[in-house]
N, C-alpha and C positions, 0 to 999 in steps of 0.2 A: 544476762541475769546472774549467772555465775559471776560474772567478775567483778559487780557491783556488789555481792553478797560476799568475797573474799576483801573486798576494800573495806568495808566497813567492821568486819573483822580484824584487820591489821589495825585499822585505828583506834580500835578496842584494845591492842595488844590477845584476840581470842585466837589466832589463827595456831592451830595443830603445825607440829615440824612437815608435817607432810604438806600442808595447805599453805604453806610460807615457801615452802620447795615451787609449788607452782605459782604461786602471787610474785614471786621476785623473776620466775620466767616472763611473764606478760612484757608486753612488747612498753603497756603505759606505765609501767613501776617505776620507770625514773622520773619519769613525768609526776606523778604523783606524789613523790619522795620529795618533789622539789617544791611541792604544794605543801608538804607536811612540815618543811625546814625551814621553809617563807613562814608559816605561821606563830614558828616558835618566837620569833622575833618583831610579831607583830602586837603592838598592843592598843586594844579596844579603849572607844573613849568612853566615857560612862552613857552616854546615850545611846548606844548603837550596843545592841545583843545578836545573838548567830542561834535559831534556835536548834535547829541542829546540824549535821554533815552538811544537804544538799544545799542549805543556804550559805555555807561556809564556802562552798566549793563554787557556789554559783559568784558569791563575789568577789572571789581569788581569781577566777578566771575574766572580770571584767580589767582585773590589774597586768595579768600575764597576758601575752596575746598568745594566742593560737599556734600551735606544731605542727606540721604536718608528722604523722605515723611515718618515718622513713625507712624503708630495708634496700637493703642495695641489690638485693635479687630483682624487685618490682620494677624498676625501671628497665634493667635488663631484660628480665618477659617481655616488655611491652614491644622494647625495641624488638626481640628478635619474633613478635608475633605481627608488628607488624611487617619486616622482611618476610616474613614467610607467604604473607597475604598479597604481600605486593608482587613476587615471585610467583606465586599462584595465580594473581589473576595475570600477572604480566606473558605467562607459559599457557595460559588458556586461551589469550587472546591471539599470539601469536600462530599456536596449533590449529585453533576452531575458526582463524579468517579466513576467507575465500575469496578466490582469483574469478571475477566477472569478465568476461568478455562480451560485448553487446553490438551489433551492425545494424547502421539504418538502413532505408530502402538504396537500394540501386548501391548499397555496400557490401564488400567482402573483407576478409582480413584474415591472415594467420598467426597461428599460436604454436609455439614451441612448448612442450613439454617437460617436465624436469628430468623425461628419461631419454627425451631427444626424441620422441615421437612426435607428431608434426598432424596439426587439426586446419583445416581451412573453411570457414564461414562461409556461409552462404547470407545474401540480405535478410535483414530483419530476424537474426537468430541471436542466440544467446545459449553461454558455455561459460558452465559454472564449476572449479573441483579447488582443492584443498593442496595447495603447492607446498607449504611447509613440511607436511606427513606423508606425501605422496606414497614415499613407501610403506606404509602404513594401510592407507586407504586410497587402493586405485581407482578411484569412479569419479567420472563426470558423467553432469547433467547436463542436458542438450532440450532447448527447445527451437525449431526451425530445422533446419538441415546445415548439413556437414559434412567434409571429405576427409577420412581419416588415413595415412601414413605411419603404421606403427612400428616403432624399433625392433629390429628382430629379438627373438627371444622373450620379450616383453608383453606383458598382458593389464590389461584394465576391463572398466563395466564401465556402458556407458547408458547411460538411464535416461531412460524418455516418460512421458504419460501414456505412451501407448505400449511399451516394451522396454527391452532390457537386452543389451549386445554388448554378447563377451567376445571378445578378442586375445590371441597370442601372435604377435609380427604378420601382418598384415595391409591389403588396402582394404579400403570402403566407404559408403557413402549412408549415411541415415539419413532419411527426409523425416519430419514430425510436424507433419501441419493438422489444420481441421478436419475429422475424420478421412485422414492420410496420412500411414504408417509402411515406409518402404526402406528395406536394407537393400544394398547392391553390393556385393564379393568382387572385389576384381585382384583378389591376390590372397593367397594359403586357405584359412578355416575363420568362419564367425557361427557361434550359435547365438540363436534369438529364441525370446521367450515374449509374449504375447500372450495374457490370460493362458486359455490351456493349450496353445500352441508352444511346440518346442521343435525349430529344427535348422537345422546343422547344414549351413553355406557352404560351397567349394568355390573359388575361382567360377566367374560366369553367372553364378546363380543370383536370381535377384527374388526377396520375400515381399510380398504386398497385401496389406489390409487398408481396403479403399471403401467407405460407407459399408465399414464392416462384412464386407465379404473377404474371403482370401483367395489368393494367386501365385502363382509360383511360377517363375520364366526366366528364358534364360539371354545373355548380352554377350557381344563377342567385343568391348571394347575396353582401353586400358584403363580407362577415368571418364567420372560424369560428365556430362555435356556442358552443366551448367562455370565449369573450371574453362571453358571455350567461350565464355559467354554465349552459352545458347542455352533455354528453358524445352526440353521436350516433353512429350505426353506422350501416352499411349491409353486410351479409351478412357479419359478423363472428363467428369462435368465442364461442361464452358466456364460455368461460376468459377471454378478454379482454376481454370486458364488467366480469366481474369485478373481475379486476386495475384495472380504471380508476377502477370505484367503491371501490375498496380507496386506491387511489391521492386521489381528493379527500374520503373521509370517514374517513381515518385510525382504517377499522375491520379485522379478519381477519374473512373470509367460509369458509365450510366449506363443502361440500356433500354430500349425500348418494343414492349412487346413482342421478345424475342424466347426460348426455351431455354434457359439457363443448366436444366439438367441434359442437354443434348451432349453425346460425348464428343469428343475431341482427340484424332490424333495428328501428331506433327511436332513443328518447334517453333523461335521466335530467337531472333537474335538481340543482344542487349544495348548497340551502342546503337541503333537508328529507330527510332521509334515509328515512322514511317512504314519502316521495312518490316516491323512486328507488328501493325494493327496490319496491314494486309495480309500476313501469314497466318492469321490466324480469324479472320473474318472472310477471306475471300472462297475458301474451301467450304466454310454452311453459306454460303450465298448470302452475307451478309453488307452491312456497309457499315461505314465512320465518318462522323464529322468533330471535328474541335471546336466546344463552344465556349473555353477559355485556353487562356497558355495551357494550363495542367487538368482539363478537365475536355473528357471524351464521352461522345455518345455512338453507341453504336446500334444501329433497327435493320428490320428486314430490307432486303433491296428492292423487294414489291409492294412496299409501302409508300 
């Protein structure tokens, strides 16, 4: 509104020294100037009248075409707003990716660390953490189980849905299945955090929250059993016996009419499948039959 109130002032010749001071700064005063020097030299035929400014102006612009307002700053903004956006998202996207690691059944697989500590998978788990920031942010997520190898001196958190294991150079093993949460120490210091459980592993010690009770025992051995290809138990539902040999022999198991919460101790070796339905059916007096290639039934043996 201003500026259309000092133009039509200048065309009046009304504009104050001070109001001429800012009308010649506007960015359209040449533009304009060159509207008012085109007119001088235009002359009307006798049938055609201008009544007044905006019609003048509206028909001088059908004859001029269109300027664009250019300053040599705006294009330079633009560029360096968009490097700055593209640097931005390019530095977020880099920082906040995440390194997945995934194993199917009857898979293991290891992962090197970026600080040279050393994870090894268990089937059907998954290990999640942020390799670009590492040093930033030491935490993987863990679901399944896992044998950790950590660099001495070195520490991280390693995050589960059931708890949370801090480590400084160390071994160890986290399990995180269906209501089973088991750390095992077999080298220096790990504390676990579990709702309002907190406590502090040495070598040997192993922590267990199984159908929400807890336990605390102790292992005279260097590494998990399951790095040997063997799955053990110690006073475990059968249902999760199951699920585990389901787990490394990528078969479906049935059962019939049998007590699935009976516990279970022992173990089950992983490359004969043979040799693991009888290790682990023949001690509750059970039996198996295969009623396809990958599919097992197993009922009482007095049925």
């Amino acid at each position: 509104m201003e500026e259309e109130y000092l133009l039509k002032k200048w065309l009046n010749n009304e504009l104050t020294e001070e109001e001429k001071e800012i009308f010649q700064n506007q960015e359209d005063f040449a533009f304009n100037k060159q509207i008012i020097d085109s007119a001088k030299k235009f002359k009307a035929s006798d049938h055609i009248t201008i009544a007044d400014f905006e019609d003048f102006k509206h028909q001088f612009q059908k004859q001029v075409p269109n300027k664009s307002k250019i300053s040599w700053h705006k294009p330079f903004l633009r560029i360096a707003a968009i490097l700055v956006v593209g640097l931005g998202v390019y530095f977020s996207f880099i920082f906040k990716q995440t390194t997945n690691v995934d194993t199917q059944i009857g898979e293991s697989a290891t992962v090197m660390l970026p600080d040279n500590s050393k994870v090894t998978l268990n089937a059907l788990s998954s290990l999640t953490y942020k390799e670009k920031n590492w040093e930033e942010n030491r935490t993987l997520n863990l679901e399944g189980e896992a044998f950790f190898k950590v660099a001495k001196g070195k520490k991280f958190d390693v995050v589960t849905s059931s708890g949370t294991v801090t480590v400084v150079g160390t071994e160890f093993n986290v399990k995180n299945r269906a209501h089973y949460f088991e750390v095992q120490c077999f080298e220096g210091i790990v504390q676990v955090k579990s709702d309002t459980l907190n406590k502090r592993l040495l070598a040997g010690n192993t922590f267990k929250i199984y159908n929400n009770q807890f336990s605390q025992s102790n292992i005279n051995q260097e590494s998990p059993n399951w790095l040997h290809n063997k799955s053990s138990f110690e006073n475990i539902a059968f249902q999760d016996v199951i699920a585990e040999l389901e787990r490394q022999y990528n078969i479906t198991i049935k059962t019939d009419n049998i007590d699935l919460t009976r516990l279970f101790t022992g173990m089950f070796i992983h490359n004969d499948l043979d040799n693991a339905l009888l290790s682990i059916t023949k001690p509750l007096n059970l039996l198996y039959t295969f009623s396809t290639n990958n599919s097992v039934l197993i009922y009482e043996a007095n049925n």
